[in-house]
C-alpha positions in Angstrom: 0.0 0.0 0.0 1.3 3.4 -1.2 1.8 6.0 2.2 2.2 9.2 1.4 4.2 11.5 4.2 3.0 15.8 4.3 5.6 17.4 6.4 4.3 20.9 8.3 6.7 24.0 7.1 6.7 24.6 11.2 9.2 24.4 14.3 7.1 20.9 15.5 7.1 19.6 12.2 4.1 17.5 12.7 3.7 15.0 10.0 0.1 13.5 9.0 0.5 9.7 6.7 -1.5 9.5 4.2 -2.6 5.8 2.7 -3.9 5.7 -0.6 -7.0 4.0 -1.4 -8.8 3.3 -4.7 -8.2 6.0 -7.1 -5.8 6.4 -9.9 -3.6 9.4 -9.9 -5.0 10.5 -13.4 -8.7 10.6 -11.4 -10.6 13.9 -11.8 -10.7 12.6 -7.3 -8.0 11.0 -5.4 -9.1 9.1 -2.5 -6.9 8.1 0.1 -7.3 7.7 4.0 -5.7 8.7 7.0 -3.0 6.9 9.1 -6.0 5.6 11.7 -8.5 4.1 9.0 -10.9 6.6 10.1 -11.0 9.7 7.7 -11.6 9.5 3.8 -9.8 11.7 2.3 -11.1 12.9 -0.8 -8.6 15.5 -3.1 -9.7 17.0 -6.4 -7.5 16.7 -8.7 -7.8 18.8 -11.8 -4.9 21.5 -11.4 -4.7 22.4 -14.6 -8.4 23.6 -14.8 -8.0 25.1 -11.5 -10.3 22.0 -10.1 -13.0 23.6 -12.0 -16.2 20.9 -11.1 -17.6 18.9 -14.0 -19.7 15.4 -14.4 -16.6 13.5 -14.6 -15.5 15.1 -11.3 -18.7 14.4 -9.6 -19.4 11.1 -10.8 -16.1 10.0 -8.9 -16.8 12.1 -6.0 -20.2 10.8 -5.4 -18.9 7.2 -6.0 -16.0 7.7 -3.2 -18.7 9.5 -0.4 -20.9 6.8 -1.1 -18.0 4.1 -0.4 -17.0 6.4 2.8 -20.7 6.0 4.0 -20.8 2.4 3.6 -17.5 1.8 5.2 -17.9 1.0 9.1 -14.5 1.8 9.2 -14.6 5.7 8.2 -16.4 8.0 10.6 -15.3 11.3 8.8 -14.7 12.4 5.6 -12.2 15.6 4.5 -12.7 17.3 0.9 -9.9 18.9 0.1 -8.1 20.5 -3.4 -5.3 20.2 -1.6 -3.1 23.5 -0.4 -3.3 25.6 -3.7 -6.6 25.8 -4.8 -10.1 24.4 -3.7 -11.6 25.0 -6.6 -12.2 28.1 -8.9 -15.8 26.8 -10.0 -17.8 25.2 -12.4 -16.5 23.6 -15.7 -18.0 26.7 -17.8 -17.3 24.6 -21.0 -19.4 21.8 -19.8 -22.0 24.6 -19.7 -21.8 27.5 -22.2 -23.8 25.2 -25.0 -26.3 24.2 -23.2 -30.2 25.6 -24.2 -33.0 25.6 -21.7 -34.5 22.5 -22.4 -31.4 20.5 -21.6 -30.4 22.0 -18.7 -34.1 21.8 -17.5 -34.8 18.3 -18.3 -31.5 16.9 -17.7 -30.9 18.0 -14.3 -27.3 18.3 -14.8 -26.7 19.9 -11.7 -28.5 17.0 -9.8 -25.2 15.3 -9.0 -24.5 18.3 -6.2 -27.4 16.6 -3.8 -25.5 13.6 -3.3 -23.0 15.7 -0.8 -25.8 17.1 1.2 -27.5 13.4 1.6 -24.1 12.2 3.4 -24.8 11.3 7.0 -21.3 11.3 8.4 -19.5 15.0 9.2 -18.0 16.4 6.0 -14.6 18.4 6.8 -13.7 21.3 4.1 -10.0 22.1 3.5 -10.2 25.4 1.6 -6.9 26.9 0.2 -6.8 29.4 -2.8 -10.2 29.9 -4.8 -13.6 28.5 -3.9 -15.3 30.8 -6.1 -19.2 29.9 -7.8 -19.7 26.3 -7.5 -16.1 25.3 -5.6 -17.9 28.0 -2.8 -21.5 26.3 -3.3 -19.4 23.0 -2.6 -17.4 24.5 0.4 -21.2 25.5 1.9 -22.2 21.6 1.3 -19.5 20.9 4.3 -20.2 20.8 7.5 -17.0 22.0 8.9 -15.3 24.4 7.0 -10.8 24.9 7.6 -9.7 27.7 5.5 -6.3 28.7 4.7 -5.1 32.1 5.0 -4.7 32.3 1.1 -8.5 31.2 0.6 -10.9 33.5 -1.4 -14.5 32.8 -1.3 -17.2 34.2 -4.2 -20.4 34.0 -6.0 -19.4 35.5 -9.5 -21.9 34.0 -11.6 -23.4 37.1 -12.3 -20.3 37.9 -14.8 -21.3 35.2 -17.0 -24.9 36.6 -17.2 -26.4 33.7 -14.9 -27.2 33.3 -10.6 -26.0 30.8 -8.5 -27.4 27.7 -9.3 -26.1 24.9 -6.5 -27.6 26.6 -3.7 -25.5 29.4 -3.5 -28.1 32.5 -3.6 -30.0 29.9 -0.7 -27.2 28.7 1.9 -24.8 31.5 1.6 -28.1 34.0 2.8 -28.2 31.4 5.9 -25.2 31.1 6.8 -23.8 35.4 6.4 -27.4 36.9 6.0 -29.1 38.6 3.3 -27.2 42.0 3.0 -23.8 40.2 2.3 -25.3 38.0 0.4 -26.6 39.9 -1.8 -23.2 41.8 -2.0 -21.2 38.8 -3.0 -24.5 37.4 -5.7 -25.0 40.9 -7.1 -22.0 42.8 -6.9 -19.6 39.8 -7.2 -17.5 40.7 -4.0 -15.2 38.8 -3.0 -14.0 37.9 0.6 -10.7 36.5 2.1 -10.4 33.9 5.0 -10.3 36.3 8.3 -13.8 37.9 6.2 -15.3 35.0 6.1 -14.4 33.4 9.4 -16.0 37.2 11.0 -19.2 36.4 8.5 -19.6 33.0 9.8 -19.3 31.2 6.4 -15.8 29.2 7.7 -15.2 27.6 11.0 -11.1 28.4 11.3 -9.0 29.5 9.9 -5.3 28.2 10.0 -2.1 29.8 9.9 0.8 30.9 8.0 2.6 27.7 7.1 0.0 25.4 8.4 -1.0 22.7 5.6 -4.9 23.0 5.5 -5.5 19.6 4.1 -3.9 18.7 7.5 -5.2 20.6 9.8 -8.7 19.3 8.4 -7.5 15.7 9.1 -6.7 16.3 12.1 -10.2 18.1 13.2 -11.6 15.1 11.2 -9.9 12.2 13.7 -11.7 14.5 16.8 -15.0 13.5 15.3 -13.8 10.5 14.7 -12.9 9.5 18.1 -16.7 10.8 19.3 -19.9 7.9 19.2 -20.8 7.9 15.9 -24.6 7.7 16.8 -24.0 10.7 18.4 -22.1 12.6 16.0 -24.7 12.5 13.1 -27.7 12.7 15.5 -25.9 16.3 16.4 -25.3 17.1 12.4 -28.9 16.1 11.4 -29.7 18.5 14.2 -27.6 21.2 13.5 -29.1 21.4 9.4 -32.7 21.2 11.0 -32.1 24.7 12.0 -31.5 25.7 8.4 -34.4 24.1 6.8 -37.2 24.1 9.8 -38.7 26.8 11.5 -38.0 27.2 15.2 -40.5 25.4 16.8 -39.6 22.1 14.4 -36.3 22.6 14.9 -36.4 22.3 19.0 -39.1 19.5 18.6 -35.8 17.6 16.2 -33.7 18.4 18.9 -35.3 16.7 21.7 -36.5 14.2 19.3 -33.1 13.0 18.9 -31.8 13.8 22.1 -34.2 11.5 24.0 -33.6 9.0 21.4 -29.6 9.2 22.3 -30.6 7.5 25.6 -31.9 4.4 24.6 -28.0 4.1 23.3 -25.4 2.2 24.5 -22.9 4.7 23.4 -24.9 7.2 26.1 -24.8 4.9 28.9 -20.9 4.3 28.3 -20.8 8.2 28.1 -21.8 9.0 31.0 -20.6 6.3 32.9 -16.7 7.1 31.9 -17.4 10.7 32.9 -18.4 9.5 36.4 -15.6 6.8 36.7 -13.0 9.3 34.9 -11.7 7.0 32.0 -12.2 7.2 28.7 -14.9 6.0 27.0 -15.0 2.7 24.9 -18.0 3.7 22.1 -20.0 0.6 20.3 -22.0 3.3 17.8 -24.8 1.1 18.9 
């Protein structure tokens, strides 16, 4: 098996093994896993076209967070372009031809819903450009680690179109309608510290930090958490974005009474009170 080493440009030097998995390396997505067996790791890989996203691209990342949802084995997954660039958007010659009808009846875009269907956390590693759909496919994660050099934006509105993989709808959620409408209309674009102070990024890392490892790493903390646990707290995180208030609590306490006919809850609480660690079953 085939282990890749990143080193961290730091003082600590802090090194993060890689194992590859099932991809080529010609693959529009290379898939590889962490050292611990825990964390999919999934890198697009189209450099030359600045990662822009295409069918091709999609068809292999669907197929590798479908395998990383199936596999007892993973309990996170990290999408990454690696430290350069995320990606600098849609594949505008996969586009540009298309008529109406086509794009209508095809539902060519309908390869973006797979992300969102994925139960298990989704970690973002944004370096560079996530700009039009590599931003709409940032939003899709649930955990978002930006680089310093990262530059988020909605530019679609240069090529005489909107936002068409939920960007007009989740960036308004998550930074609120005035900016949104800043970054859709007026095409502005925003750094990392802006977007971390908007809310659309969780952290962001520092000079000389490798983002693609500082995701992995986030990624093994919610992998050493119940997994029962874990996606019971994402489903009711998104509730909030899709439900009105009063739904939302009732999905709250829905789930959280549910939590204690787990095993995983009784072990919880029973390591807290004996002060060890606790051993989860995810049943």
């Amino acid at each position: 098996m085939l282990v890749r080493t990143f080193v961290r440009p730091t003082q600590t030097s802090l090194r993060l093994t890689i194992r590859a998995m099932s991809t080529s390396a010609d693959s529009p997505v290379l898939a590889s896993r962490s050292a611990s067996n825990k964390v999919a790791i999934l890198t697009l890989n189209r450099p030359k076209a600045l990662n822009a996203l295409n069918t091709p691209l999609f068809e292999v990342l669907n197929a590798e967070l479908a395998k990383a949802e199936k596999d007892d084995q993973i309990r996170a997954i990290v999408i990454t372009g690696g430290d350069k660039v995320f990606a600098a958007g849609a594949d505008i010659k996969e586009m540009k031809d298309k008529e109406f009808a086509e794009a209508y009846t095809s539902n060519f875009l309908g390869s973006w819903n797979q992300v969102a269907s994925i139960r298990k956390p989704i970690i973002g590693a944004i370096a560079g450009y996530a700009l039009g759909g590599g931003c709409e496919l940032a939003m899709l994660c649930d955990i978002l680690i930006a680089s310093p050099t990262a530059v988020f934006g909605q530019p679609e509105i240069t090529l005489g179109i909107i936002p068409g993989m939920g960007g007009s709808q989740r960036l308004t959620h998550l930074i609120g309608k005035a900016r949104a409408m800043d970054m859709v209309l007026a095409n502005r674009k925003i750094d990392a510290e802006t977007a971390e102070r908007w809310g659309l990024v969780s952290r962001v890392t520092k000079d000389g930090e490798s983002v693609t490892e500082e995701a992995v790493k986030v990624a093994e903390v919610l992998a050493g958490f119940g997994k029962v646990a874990v996606q019971a707290g994402k489903e009711a995180v998104n509730g909030a974005l899709d439900l009105p208030l009063e739904q939302g609590l009732r999905l709250e306490r829905r789930l959280f009474h549910q939590l204690f006919a787990t095993q995983d809850q009784k072990e919880g609480m029973a390591a807290f009170a004996e002060k060890r660690k606790p051993t989860w079953s995810d049943k």
